[in-house]
C-alpha positions as CSV (number, residue, x, y, z in Angstrom):
1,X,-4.9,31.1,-138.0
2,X,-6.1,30.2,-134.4
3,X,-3.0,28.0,-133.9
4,X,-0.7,31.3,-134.9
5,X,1.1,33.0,-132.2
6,X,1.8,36.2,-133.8
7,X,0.0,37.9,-136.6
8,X,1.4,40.4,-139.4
9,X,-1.4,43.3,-140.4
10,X,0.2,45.2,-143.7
11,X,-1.1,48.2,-144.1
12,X,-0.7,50.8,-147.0
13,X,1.1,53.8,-145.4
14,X,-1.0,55.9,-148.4
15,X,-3.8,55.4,-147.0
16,X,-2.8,54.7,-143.5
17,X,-5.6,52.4,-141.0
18,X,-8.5,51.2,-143.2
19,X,-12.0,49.4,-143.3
20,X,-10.2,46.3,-143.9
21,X,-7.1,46.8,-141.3
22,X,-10.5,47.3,-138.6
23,X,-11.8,43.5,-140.1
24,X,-8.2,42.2,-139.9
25,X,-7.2,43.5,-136.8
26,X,-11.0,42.4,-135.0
27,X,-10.4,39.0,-136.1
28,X,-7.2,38.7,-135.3
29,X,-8.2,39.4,-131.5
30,X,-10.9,37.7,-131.7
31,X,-9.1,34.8,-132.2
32,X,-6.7,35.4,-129.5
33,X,-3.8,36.0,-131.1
34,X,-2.1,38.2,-128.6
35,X,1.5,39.8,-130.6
36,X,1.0,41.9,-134.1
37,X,3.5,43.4,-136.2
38,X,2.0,46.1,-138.2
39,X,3.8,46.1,-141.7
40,X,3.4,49.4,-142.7
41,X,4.3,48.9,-146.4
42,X,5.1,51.5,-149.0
43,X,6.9,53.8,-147.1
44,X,9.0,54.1,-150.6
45,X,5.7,56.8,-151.8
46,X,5.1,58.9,-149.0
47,X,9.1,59.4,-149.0
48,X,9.7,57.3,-145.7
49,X,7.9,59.8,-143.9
50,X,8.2,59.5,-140.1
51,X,5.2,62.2,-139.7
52,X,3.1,59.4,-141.7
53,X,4.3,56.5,-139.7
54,X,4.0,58.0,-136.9
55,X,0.5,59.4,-137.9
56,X,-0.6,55.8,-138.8
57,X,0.8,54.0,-135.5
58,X,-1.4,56.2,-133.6
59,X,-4.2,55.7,-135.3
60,X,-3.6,51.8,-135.0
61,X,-2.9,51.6,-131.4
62,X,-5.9,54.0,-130.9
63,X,-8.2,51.5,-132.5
64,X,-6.2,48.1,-131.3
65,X,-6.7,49.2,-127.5
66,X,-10.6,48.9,-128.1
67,X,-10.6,45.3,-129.0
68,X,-8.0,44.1,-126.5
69,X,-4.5,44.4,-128.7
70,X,-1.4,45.2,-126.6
71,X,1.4,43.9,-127.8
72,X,1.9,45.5,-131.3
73,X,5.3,46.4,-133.3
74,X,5.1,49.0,-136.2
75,X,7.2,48.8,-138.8
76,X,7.9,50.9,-141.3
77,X,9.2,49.0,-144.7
78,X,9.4,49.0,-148.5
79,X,8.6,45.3,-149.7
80,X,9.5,46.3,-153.1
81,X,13.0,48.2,-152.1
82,X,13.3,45.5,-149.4
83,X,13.6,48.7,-146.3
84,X,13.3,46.6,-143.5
85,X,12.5,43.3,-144.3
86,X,15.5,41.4,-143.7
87,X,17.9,43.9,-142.7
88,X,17.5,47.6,-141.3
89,X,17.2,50.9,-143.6
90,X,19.5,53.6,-144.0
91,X,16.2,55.7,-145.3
92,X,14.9,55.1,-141.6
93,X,17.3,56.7,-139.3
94,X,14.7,57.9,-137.1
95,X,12.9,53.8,-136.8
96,X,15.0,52.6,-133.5
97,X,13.0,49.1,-134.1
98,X,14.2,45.5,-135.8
99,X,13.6,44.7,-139.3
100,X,10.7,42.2,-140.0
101,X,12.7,39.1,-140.2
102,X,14.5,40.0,-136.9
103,X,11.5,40.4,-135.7
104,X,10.1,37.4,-136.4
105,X,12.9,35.1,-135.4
106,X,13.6,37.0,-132.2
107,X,10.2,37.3,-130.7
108,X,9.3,36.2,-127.3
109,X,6.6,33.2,-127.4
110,X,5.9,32.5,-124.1
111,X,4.5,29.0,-124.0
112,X,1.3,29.6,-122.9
113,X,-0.4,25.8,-124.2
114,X,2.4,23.7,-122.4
115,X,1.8,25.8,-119.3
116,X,-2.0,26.0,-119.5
117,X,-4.5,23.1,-117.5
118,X,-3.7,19.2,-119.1
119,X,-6.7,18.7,-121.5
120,X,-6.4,15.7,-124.0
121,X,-9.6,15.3,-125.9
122,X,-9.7,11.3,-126.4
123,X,-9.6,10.3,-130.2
124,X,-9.6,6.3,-129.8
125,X,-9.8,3.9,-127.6
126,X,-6.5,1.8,-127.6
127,X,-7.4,-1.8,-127.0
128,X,-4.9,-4.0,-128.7
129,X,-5.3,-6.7,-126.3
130,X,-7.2,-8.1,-123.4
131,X,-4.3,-6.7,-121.5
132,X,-3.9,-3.1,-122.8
133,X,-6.2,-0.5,-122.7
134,X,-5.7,2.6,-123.0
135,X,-7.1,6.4,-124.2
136,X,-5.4,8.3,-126.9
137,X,-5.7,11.7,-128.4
138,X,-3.3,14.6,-128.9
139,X,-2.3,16.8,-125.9
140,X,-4.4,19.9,-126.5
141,X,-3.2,21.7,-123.2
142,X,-0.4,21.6,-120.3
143,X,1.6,18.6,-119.5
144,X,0.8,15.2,-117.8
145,X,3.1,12.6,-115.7
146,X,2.5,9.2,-114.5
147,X,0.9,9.5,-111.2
148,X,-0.9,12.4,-112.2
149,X,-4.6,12.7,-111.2
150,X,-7.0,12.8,-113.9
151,X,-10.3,13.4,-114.1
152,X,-12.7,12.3,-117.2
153,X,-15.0,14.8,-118.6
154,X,-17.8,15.3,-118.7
155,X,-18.6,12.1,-116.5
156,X,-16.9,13.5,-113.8
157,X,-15.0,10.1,-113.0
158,X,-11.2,10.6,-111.6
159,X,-8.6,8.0,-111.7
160,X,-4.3,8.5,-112.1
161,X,-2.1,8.0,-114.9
162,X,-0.7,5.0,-114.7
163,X,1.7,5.2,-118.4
164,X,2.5,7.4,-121.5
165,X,3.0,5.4,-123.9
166,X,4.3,6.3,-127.5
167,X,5.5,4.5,-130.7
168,X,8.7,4.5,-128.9
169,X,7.9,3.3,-125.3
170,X,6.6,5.1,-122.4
171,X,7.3,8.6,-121.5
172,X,8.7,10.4,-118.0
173,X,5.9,13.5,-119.2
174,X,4.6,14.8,-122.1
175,X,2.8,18.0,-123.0
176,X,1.0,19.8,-125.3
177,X,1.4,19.0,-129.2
178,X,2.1,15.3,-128.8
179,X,0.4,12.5,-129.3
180,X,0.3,10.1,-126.2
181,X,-1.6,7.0,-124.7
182,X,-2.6,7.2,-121.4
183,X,-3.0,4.2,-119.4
184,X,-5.0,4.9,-116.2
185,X,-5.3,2.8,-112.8
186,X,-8.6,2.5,-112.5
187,X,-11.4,0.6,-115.2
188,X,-13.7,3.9,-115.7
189,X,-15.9,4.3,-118.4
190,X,-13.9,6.5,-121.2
191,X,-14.5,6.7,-124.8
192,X,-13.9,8.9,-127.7
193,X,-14.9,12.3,-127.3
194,X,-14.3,12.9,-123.6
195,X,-12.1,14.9,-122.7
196,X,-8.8,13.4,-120.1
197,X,-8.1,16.7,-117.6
198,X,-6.4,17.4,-114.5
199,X,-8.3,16.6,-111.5
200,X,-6.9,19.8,-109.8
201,X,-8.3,22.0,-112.6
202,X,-10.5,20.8,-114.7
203,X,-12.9,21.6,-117.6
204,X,-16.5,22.6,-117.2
205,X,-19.4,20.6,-117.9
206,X,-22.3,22.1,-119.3
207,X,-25.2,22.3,-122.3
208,X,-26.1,25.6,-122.1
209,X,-23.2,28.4,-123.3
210,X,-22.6,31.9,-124.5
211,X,-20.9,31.7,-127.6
212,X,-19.5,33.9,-130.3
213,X,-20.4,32.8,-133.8
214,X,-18.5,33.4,-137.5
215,X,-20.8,33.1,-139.5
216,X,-20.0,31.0,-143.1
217,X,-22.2,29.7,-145.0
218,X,-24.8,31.4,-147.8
219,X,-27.9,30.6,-146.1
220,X,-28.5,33.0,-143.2
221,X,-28.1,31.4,-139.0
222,X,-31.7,29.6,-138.6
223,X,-32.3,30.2,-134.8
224,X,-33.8,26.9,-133.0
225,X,-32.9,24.9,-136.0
226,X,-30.7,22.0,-134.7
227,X,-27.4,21.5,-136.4
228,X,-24.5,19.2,-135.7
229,X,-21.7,21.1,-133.2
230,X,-18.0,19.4,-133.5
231,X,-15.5,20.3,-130.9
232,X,-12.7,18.7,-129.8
233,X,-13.3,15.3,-131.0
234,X,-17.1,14.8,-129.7
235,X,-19.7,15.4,-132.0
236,X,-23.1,16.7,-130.2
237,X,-26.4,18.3,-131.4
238,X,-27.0,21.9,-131.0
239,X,-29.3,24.6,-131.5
240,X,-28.9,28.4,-131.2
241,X,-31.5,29.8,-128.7
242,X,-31.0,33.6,-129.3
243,X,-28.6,35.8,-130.9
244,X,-27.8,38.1,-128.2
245,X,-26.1,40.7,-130.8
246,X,-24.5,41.0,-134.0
247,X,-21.0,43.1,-134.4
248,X,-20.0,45.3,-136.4
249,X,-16.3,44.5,-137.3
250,X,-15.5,47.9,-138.8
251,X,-17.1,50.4,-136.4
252,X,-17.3,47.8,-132.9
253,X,-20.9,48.6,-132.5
254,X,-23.4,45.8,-131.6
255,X,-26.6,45.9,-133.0
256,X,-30.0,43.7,-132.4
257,X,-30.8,41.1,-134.8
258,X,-32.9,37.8,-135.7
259,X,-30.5,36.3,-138.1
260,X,-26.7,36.3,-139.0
261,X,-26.0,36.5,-142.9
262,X,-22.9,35.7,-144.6
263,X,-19.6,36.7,-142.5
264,X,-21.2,38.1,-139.9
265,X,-20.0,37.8,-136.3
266,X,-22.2,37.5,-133.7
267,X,-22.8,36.4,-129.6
268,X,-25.2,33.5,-129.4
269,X,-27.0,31.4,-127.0
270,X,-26.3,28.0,-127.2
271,X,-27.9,24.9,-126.4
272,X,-26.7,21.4,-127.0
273,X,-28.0,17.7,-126.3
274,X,-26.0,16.7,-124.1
275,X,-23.2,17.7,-121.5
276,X,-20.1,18.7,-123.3
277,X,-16.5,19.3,-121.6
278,X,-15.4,23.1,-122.7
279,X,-12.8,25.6,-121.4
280,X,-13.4,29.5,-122.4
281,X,-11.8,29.9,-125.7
282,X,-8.8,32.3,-124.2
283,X,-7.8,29.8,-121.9
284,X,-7.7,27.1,-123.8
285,X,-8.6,27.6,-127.4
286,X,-8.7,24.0,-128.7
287,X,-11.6,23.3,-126.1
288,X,-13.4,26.3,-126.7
289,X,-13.4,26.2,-130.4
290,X,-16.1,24.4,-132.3
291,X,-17.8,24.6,-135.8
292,X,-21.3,24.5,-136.6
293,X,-22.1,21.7,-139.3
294,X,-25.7,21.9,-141.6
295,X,-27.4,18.2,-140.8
296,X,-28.9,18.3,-144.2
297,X,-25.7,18.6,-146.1
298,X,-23.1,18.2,-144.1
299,X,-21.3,21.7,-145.0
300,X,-19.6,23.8,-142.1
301,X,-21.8,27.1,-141.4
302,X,-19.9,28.6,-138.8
303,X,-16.9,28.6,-136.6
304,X,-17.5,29.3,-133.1
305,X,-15.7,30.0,-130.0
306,X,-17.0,29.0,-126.3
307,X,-17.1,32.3,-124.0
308,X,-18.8,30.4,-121.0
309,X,-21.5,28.5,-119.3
310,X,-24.5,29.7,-119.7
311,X,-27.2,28.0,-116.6
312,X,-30.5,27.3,-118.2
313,X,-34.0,25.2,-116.4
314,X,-33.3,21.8,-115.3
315,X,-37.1,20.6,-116.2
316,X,-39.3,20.9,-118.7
317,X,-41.7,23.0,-116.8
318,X,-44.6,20.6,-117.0
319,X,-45.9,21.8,-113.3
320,X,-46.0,25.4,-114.7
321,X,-48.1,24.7,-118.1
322,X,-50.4,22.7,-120.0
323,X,-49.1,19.6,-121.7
324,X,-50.1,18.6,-124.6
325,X,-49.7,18.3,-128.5
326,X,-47.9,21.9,-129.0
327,X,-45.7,21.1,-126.1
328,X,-44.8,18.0,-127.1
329,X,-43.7,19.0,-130.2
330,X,-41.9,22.2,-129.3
331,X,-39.9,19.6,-126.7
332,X,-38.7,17.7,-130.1
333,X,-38.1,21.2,-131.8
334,X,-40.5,20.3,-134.8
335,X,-44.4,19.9,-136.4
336,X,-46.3,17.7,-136.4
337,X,-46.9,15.9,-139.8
338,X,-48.0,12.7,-141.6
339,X,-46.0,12.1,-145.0
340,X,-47.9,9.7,-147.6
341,X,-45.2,8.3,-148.8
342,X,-46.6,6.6,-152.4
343,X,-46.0,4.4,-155.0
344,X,-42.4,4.8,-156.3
345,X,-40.8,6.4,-152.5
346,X,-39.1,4.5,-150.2
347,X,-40.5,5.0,-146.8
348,X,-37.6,3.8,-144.7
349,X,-34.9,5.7,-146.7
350,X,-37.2,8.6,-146.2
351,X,-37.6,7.9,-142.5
352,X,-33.0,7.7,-142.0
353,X,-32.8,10.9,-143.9
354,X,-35.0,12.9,-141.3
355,X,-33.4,10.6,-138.3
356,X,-30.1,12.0,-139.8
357,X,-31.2,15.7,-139.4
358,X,-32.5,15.2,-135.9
359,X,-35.6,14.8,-136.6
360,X,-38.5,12.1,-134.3
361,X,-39.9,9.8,-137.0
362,X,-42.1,6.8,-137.2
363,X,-42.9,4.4,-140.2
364,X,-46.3,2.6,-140.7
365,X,-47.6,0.2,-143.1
366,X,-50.8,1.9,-144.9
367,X,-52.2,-1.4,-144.0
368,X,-52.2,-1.0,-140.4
369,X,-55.2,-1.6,-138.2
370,X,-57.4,1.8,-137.7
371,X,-55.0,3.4,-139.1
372,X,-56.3,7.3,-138.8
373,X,-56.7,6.8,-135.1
374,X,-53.4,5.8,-134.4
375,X,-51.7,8.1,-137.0
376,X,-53.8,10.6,-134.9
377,X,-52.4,9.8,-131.8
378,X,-48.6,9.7,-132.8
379,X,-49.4,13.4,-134.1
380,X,-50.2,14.4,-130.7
381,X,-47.2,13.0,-129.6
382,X,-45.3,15.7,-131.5
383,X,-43.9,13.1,-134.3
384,X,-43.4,13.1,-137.8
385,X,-45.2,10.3,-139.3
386,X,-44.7,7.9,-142.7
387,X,-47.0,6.1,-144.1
388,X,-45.2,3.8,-146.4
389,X,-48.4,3.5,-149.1
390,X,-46.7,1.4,-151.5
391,X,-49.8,1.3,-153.9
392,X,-52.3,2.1,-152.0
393,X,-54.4,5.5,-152.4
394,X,-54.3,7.7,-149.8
395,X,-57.5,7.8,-147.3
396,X,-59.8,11.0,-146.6
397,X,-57.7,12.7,-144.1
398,X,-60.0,15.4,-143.3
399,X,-62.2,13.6,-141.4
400,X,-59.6,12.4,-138.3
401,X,-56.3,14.7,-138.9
402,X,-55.6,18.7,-139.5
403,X,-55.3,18.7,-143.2
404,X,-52.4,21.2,-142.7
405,X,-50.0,18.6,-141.3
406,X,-51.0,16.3,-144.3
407,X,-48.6,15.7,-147.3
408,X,-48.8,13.4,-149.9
409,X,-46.1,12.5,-151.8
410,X,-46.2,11.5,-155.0
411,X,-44.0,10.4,-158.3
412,X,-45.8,12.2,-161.0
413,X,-44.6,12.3,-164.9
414,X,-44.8,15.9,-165.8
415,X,-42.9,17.4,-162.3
416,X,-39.8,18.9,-163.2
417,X,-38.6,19.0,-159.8
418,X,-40.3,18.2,-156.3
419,X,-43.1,21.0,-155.7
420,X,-45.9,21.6,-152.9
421,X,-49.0,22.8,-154.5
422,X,-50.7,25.7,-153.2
423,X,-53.0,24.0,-150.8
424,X,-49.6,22.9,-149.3
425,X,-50.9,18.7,-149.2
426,X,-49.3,17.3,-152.0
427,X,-45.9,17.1,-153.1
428,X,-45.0,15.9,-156.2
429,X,-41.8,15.1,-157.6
430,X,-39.8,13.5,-161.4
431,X,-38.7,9.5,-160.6
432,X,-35.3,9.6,-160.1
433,X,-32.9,7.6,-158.0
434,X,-34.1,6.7,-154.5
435,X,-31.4,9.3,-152.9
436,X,-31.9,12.2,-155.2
437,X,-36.0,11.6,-154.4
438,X,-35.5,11.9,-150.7
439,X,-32.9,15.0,-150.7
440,X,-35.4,16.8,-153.4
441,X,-38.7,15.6,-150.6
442,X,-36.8,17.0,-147.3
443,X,-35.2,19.9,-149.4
444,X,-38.9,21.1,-150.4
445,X,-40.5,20.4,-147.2
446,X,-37.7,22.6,-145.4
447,X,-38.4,25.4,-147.4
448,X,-41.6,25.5,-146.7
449,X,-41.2,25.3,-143.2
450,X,-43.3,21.6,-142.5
451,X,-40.5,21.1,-140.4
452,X,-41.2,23.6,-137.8
């Protein structure tokens, strides 16, 4: 839908503007899908009313002007009957409009990607020889010609188009919707997930943004918890600072709120690991778009669009506070703990599987030299520690390290499935296949919050 230049709204002329033609019509412009056609349908039962229809485009128009919709058609039809669809009604005299399918085939698209700021996000690297190299992607926005200056994002390097090439040769200019590679005149550092824009007007560069969130998966928005953020074709971590407000897609209010549940919408704060090249959603939507992805599982939660920049601190603050263990952990966004990892777990599997969810590991051998002083110290570094125990029994941790960021984890017989016990230091879990352990051991300590 956020490729769609026009969008049709049907609507029940029964029971006139709805709950659901609200939801419809909010998404639509949130989107930024700019030309509606309001179908009002079943015309046939009110007897082609024009006090209904004209009752119903009023109240439409009322409501569309709120969220930003100007350019709307009402049409009054019949699907069953066919009044209106293809061709115009005699039971309409008063309608002075075009049928649907007129409509549709008639209406003005003004080209708004071809004639927006070049953008090509870069998908490959295009090195068939020591002789060629070149950057390919699809045009996402505008148009480019050879001796065009470019500038590479977010690095900031500029250079000039040197060819287009295509399957068929090289190209005089090519623009948004087709799929190029650009050769450029100078050896810059380029690689997949920059973005290739003009020089003259180019993207932003930033980490920091305001953002408006749909959300989509079952499990309600964790703020601060990092997930994966895809746009364009760059692939960054992320973590939502602060829900700023949630809306109400039906009524347009905004209302303060900690978390986003199923389907909601909401404006977020935005933070991600490194700079990312972005344009504001409504000027160019394929570099302000982005979805949310769960590191854990890999399933999209949300779809997102970019609104702006938003400028955050540069340092870490260290002149204005104390450093130190809580700091250094709330830098890595997580607690610190020592995992025991025990006969039956592998330690290093273990150790990729929180590297994979963003997590700052370390793996040492329950043989290791003063082992409870050094465990110690990579605690107050803010890490998560594994101790890959093999066979060996666990030691006394009480006496050198906060029992409450002590787990062991252990195979056990009788467990059903992996369990903390109410003292919250051991975990116990069925043997199973090395995989299934480690999912069932993060899974647990997750929902328990060990993680921070």
């Amino acid at each position: 839908a956020s490729t769609a230049d026009l969008a049709i709204i049907l609507v029940d002329a029964r029971h006139g503007v709805q709950t659901q033609t609200r939801r419809h019509s909010f998404l639509v412009s949130l989107i930024g899908i700019k030309r509606v056609v309001v179908a009002i349908n079943k015309m046939d039962l009110v007897g082609f009313s024009q006090d209904v229809y004209a009752g119903i485009e009023r109240d439409y128009r009322a409501f569309a002007g709120q969220i930003g919709l100007t350019e709307i058609l009402c049409i009054p039809m019949s699907a069953l009957r066919g009044d209106n669809i293809i061709d115009k009604s005699d039971r309409t005299p008063w309608y002075d409009g075009p049928a649907l399918m007129e409509h549709l085939e008639t209406v003005a698209i003004e080209d708004d990607v071809q004639n927006g700021p070049f953008r090509l996000p870069v998908q490959w690297v295009n090195r068939p020889n020591l002789d060629f190299r070149g950057f390919s992607g699809m045009i996402a926005s505008g148009r480019v010609r050879p001796g065009d200056r470019i500038r590479v994002q977010p690095s900031g390097r500029d250079s000039t188009v040197e060819r287009i090439v295509v399957s068929g040769g090289d190209l005089d200019e090519a623009v948004a919707g087709q799929s190029v590679t650009l050769t450029l005149s100078d050896e810059i550092d380029c690689s997949r997930g920059n973005v290739i824009a003009s020089a003259e007007n180019p993207a932003i560069a930033a980490d920091a943004f305001d953002a408006t969130l749909v959300w989509m998966s079952d499990e309600a928005l964790a703020t601060g918890r990092s997930y994966l953020m895809k746009s364009g074709t760059r692939t960054v971590g992320a973590t939502v600072g602060r829900i700023d407000h949630r809306v109400n897609v039906n009524t347009l209010e905004r209302s303060d709120t900690n978390a986003l549940a199923l389907n909601e919408i909401g404006e977020v704060e935005l933070a991600t690991d490194r700079l990312l090249a972005f344009d504001a959603y409504r000027s160019v939507r394929d570099t302000g778009s982005f979805i949310l992805i769960d590191r854990l599982n890999n399933n999209t939660v949300a779809a997102g669009m970019l609104r702006g920049a938003r400028s955050r601190p540069r340092d870490l603050g260290w002149m204005q506070r104390e450093t130190g263990r809580d700091a250094r952990a709330a830098l890595k966004q997580q607690s610190p703990l020592v995992l025991w990892a025990g006969e039956g777990i592998d330690a290093g599997l273990l150790e990729r599987k929180l590297m994979s969810v963003g997590r700052h590991t370390l793996v040492l051998p329950a043989a290791t030299a003063d082992l409870l002083r050094i465990v110690a110290l990579l605690l107050d570094a803010g890490l998560i520690v594994i101790i890959d125990a093999e066979a060996a029994q666990p030691p006394s941790f009480g006496a050198a390290l906060p029992t409450d960021e002590c787990v062991e984890l252990r195979v056990a017989a009788n467990a059903v499935q992996a369990s903390l016990d109410a003292a919250g230091g051991l975990l116990e879990l069925p043997a199973s296949a090395p995989e299934e352990q480690i999912e069932q051991i993060v899974d647990a300590l997750r929902r328990a919050g060990r993680f921070g």
